[in-house]
C-alpha positions in Angstrom: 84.2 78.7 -17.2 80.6 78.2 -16.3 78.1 80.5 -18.0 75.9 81.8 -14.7 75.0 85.2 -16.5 72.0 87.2 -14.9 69.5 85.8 -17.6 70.1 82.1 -15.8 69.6 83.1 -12.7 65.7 83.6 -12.1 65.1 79.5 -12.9 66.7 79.0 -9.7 65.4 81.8 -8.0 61.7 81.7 -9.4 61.7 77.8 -7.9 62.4 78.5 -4.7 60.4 81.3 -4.0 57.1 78.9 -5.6 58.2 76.5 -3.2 58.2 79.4 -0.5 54.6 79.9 -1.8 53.7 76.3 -1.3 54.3 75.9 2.1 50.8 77.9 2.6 49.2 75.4 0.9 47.8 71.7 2.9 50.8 69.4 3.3 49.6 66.9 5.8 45.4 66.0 6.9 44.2 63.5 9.1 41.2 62.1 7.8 38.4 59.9 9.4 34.7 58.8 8.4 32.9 57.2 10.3 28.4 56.8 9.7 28.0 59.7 12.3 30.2 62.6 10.3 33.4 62.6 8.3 36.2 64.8 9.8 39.2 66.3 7.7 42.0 68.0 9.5 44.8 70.2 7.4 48.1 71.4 8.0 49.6 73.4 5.9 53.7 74.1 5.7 53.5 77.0 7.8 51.4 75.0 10.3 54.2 72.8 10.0 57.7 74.7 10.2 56.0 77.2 13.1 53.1 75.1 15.0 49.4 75.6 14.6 45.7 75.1 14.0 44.7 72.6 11.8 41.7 73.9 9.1 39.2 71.0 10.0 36.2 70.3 8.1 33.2 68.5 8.9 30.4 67.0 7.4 27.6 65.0 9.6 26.8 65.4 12.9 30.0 66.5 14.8 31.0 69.1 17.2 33.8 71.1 15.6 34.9 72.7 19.2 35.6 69.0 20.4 38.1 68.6 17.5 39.6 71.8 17.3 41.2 71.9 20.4 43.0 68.3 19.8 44.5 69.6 16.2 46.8 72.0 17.3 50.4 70.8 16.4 53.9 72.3 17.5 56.4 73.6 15.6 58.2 70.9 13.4 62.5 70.9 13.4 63.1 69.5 10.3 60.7 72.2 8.6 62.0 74.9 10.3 65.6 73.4 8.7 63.9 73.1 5.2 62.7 76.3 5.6 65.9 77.7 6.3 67.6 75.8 3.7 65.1 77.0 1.2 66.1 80.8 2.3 69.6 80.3 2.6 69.6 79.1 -0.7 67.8 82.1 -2.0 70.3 84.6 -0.5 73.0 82.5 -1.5 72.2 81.6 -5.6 70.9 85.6 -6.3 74.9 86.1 -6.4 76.5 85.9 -9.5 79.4 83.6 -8.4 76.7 80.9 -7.3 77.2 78.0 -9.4 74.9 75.2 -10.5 76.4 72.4 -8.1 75.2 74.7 -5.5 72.1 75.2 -6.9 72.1 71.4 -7.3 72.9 71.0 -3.3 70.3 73.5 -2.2 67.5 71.7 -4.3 68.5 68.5 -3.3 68.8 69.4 0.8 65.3 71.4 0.5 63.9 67.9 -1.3 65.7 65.8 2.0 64.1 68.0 4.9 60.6 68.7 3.2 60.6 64.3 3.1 62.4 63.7 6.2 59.4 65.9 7.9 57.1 64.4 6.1 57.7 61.0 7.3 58.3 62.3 10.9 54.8 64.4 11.2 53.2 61.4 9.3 54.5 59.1 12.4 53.8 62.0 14.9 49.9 62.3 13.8 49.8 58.7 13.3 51.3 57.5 16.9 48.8 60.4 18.6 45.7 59.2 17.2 46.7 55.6 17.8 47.0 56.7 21.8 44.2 58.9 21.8 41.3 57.3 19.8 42.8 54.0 21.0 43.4 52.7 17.3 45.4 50.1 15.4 48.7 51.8 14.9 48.2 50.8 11.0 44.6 51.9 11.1 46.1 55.4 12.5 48.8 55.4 10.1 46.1 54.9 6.9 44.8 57.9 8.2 47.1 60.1 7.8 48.0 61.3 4.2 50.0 64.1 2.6 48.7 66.6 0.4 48.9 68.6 -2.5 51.1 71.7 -0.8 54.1 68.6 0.3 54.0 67.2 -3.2 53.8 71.0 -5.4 56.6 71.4 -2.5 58.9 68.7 -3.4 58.5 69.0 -7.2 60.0 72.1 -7.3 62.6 71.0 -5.0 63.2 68.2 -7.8 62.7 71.2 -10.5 66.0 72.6 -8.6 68.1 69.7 -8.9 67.6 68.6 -12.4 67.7 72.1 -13.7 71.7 72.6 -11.8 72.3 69.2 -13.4 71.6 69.6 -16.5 72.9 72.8 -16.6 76.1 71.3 -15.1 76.2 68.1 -17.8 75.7 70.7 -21.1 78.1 73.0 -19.3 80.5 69.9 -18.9 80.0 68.5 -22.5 80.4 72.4 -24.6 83.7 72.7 -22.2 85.2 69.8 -23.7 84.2 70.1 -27.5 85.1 74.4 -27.5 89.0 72.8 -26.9 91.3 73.2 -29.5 90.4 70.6 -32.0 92.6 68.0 -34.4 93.4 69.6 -37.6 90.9 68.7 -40.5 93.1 66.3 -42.8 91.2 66.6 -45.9 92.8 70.6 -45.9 96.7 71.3 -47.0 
């Protein structure tokens, strides 16, 4: 029987809601420098799963207006699945018959979708700079990179998984040696 008492719980719990909490922080920027200014676009999970704003910085002599009405970005599928995966995976391990290949499951699909968007917002950004700025497509690409949010994001997605399985190996390997055991010979 697998031991998924209350005091086991929060691990699971405590991870996904920092993940939750993560998503507010930068996940994706568009970077470029050029002798005239250097330019810093961020997007941030939210930005992301809902569509948004980037938080550009500048430094040099640019107009921000110009910029800020190019960085707006619409609402991403695959976060918006993440997202809900992350939730649904909230909901579903707080009850007490939750065990830890679920917990496993949820970490690992939250870990798929938060990479899976990565890669497609990274190709997005990429591919619209390429048209706009009239760019190499690899140039583009080099100047789009993920951030700290995405990675914090996906670690404790990871944190998830390993946590279930190990939980679920130990569980496994105190199952099979609590079994009744060969008598000792050296006794009469």
């Amino acid at each position: 029987m697998p031991n998924n008492s209350p005091k086991r719980r929060p691990v699971n719990l405590s991870l996904l809601a920092l993940t939750l909490l993560c998503l507010a922080f930068p996940f994706t920027a568009v970077s470029c420098e050029s002798p005239m200014a250097n330019i810093s676009a961020e997007y941030t999970g939210w930005d992301l799963a809902f569509g948004g704003e980037a938080t550009i910085e500048m430094s040099g002599k640019a107009d921000e207006s110009a910029y800020a009405s190019k960085s707006a970005i619409p609402g991403q599928p695959l976060m918006v699945v993440a997202l809900l995966v992350l939730l649904a995976g909230i909901v579903v391990l707080s009850r007490s018959k939750a065990g830890h290949l679920l917990g496993a499951g949820v970490g690992a699909l939250g870990a798929f979708f938060l990479i899976a968007n990565q890669v497609s917002v990274h190709d997005f950004l990429a591919s619209g700079l390429s048209s706009a700025e009239n760019l190499d497509p690899a140039a583009a690409s080099d100047m789009v990179e993920s951030r700290f949010g995405f990675w914090l994001a996906l670690l404790l997605t990871l944190g998830v998984v390993a946590y279930n399985a190990t939980a679920l190996a130990l569980g496994g390997r105190t199952a099979r040696t609590v079994g009744p055991s060969a008598p000792d010979p050296t006794r009469s």
